[in-house]
C-alpha positions in Angstrom: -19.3 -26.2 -14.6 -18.8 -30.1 -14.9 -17.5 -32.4 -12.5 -13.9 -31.7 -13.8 -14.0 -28.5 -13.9 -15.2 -28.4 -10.3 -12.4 -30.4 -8.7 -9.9 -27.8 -10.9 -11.5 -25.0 -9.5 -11.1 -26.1 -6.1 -7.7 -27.4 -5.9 -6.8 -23.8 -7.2 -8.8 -22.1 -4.1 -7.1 -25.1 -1.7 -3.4 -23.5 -3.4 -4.5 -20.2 -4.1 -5.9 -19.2 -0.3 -2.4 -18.2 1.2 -2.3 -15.9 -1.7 -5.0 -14.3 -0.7 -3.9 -13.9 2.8 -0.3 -12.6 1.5 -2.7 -9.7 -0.3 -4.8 -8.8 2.1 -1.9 -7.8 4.1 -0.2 -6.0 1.7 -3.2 -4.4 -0.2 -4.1 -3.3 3.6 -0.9 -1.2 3.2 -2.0 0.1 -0.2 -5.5 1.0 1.6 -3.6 3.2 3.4 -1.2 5.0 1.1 -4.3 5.7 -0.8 -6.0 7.0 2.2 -3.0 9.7 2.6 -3.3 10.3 -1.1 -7.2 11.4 -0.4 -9.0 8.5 -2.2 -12.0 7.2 -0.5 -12.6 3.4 0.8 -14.9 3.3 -2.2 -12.2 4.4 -5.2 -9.5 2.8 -3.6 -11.6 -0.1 -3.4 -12.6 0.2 -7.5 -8.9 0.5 -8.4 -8.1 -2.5 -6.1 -10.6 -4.7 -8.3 -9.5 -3.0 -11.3 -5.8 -3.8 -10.5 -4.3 -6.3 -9.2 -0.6 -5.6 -9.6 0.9 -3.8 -6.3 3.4 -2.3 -8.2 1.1 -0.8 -10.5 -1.7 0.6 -8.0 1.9 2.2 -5.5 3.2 3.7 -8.8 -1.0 4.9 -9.7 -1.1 6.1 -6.3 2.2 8.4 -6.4 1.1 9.7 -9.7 -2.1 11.0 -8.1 -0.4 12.4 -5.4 1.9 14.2 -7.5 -1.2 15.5 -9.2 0.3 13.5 -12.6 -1.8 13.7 -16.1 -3.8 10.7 -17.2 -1.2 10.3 -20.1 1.5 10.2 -17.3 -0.6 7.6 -15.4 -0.8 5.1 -18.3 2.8 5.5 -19.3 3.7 4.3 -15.7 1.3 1.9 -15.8 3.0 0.4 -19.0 6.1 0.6 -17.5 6.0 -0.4 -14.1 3.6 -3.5 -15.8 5.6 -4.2 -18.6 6.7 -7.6 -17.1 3.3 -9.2 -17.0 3.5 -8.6 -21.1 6.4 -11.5 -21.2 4.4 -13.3 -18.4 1.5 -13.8 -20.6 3.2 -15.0 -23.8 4.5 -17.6 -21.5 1.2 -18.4 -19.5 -0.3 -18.7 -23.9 1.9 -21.7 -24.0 0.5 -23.9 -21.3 -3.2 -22.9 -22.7 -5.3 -25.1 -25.2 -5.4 -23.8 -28.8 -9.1 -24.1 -28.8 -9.7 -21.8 -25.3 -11.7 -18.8 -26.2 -11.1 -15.8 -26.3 -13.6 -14.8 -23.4 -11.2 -17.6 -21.0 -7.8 -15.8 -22.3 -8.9 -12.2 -21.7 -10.4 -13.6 -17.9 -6.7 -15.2 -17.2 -5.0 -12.3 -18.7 -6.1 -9.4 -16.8 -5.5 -11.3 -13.4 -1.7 -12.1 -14.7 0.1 -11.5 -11.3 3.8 -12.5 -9.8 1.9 -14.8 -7.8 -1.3 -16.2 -9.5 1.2 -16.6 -13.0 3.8 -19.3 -10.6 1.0 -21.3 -9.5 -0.4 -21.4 -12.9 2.6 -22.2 -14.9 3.6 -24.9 -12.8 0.5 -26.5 -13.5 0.8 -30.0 -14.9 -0.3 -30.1 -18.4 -2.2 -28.1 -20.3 -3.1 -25.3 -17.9 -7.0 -26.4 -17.1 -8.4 -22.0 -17.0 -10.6 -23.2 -13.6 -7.7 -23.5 -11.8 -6.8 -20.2 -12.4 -10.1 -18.9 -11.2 -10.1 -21.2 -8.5 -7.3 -19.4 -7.4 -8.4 -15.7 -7.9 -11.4 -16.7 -6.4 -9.7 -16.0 -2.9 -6.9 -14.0 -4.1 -8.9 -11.1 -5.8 -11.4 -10.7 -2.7 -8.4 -10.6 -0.4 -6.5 -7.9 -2.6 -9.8 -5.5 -2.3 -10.8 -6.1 0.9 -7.8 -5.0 2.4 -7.3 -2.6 0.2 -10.8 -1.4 1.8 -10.2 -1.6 5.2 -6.2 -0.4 4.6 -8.1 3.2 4.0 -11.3 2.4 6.6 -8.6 1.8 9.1 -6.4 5.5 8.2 -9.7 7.3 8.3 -10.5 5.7 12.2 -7.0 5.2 13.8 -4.9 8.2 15.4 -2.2 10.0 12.5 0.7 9.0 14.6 -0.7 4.9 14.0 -1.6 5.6 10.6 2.3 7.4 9.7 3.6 4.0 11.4 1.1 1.6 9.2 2.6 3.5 6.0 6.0 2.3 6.8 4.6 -1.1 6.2 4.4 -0.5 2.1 7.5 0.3 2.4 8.9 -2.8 4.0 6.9 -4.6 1.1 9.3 -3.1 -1.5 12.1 -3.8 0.7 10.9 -7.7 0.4 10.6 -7.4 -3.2 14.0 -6.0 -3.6 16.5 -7.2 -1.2 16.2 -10.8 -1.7 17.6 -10.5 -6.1 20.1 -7.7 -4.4 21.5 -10.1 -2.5 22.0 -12.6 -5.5 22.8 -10.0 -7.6 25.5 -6.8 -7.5 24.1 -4.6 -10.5 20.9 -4.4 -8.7 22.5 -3.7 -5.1 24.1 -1.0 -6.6 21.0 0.3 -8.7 18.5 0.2 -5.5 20.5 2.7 -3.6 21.9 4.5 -7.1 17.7 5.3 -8.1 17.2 6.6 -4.7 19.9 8.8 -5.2 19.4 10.1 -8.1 15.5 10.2 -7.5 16.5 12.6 -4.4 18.9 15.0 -6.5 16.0 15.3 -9.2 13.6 16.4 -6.4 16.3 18.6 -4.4 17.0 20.1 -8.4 12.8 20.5 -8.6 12.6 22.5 -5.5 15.7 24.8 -6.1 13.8 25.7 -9.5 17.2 24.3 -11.4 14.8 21.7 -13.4 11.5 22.0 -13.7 9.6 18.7 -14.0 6.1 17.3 -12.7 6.4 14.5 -10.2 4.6 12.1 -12.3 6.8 12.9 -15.5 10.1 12.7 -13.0 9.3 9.1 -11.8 8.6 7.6 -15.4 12.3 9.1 -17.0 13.7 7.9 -14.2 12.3 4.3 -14.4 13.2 4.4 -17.8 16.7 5.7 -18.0 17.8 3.9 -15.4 16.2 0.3 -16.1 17.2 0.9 -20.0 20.8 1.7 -19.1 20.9 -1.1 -16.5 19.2 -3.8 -19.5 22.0 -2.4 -21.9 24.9 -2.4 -19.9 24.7 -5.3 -17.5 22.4 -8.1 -19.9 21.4 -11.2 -17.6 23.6 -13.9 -17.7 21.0 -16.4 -17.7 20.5 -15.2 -21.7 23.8 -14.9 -22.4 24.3 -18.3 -21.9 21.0 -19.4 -23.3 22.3 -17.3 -26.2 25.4 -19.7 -26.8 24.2 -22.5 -25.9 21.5 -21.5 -28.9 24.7 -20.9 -31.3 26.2 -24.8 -30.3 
């Protein structure tokens, strides 16, 4: 690594650190949903470093406790995931035509919500240390919690465990209330999913439809967010659309 490379690299830890202390807290929460769901501090540790994407290891996580396939498992992953597919193209924009394909795969696999802001909002051409600089604390803080998330449910009393769970839970509510408050399609889809997610499992149990829980939450995901993409289109490219046609 040469001297430029260096000072990239740690700029990108000095920005990337409360990241990593934003994942630790919520991969501790993961740690212990996969405790409940019988994985081991090891596996849950693997599938931390495997996956970096919260949103993909919840969604893994409630596939194996619904005892899903491993064809249902890798269609929710491409689902739930599917954003990080249009992230990319836009991170291949800031990157130097001449980066190899070793550097590419490296950024691309730790293409997060997170780790893609700071990146694209590098000045420039996107310098690939910086990147690492910043998954070099991000990543360790996403396992380790993830570690101790299901260390900490195997040690602790159920009834503090049960309570610790609820804390996954308040993550999704961070993720969605903020863009429900901006915006009334999703306000009424958040509520309208759980609804309909409820009746679908009320319908399982009653024997009235007869559907695996892993193969219930990916037509649900993709109804819903196909119908909602269809019917209500963002305005932001509406308006890019016409703007286009002027």
């Amino acid at each position: 690594m040469n001297k430029e490379n260096k000072s990239v690299f740690v700029r990108g830890m000095r920005n990337g650190w409360p990241i990593g202390v934003g994942y630790f807290a919520v991969s501790f929460a993961l740690g212990i949903a996969a405790r409940n769901a019988g994985f081991s501090a090891l596996q849950a540790s693997v599938m931390s470093a495997a996956c970096s994407a919260s949103a993909g290891e919840f969604a893994g996580i409630t596939v194996v406790s619904a005892a899903g396939s491993l064809t249902q498992m890798a269609l929710m992953q491409l689902i739930v995931n599917a954003r990080y597919l249009l992230m990319s193209c836009a991170l291949t924009q800031k990157l130097d035509e001449k980066l190899s394909t070793l550097h590419r795969m490296i950024l691309a696999n730790f293409v997060t919500d997170e780790i893609f802001g700071l990146s694209i909002g590098y000045p420039g051409t996107l310098n690939p240390f910086y990147t690492y600089g910043i998954i070099s604390v991000a990543w360790p803080g996403w396992i380790l919690g993830t570690c101790l998330g299901v260390i900490m449910g195997n040690v602790l009393p159920a009834s503090v465990v049960s309570a610790l769970s609820v804390g996954l839970y308040g993550m999704f509510l961070a993720i969605i209330i903020p863009p429900a408050r901006k915006n009334r399609v999703i306000a009424a889809l958040v509520p309208l999913s759980m609804a309909v997610s409820w009746l679908f499992s009320r319908l399982d149990r009653s024997g009235l439809l007869r559907m695996s829980g892993g193969n219930r939450i990916i037509l649900l995901t993709a109804v819903i967010s196909l119908a909602a993409a269809v019917l209500f289109p963002r305005e932001e490219e509406t308006s890019r659309e016409k703007s286009d046609r002027t």
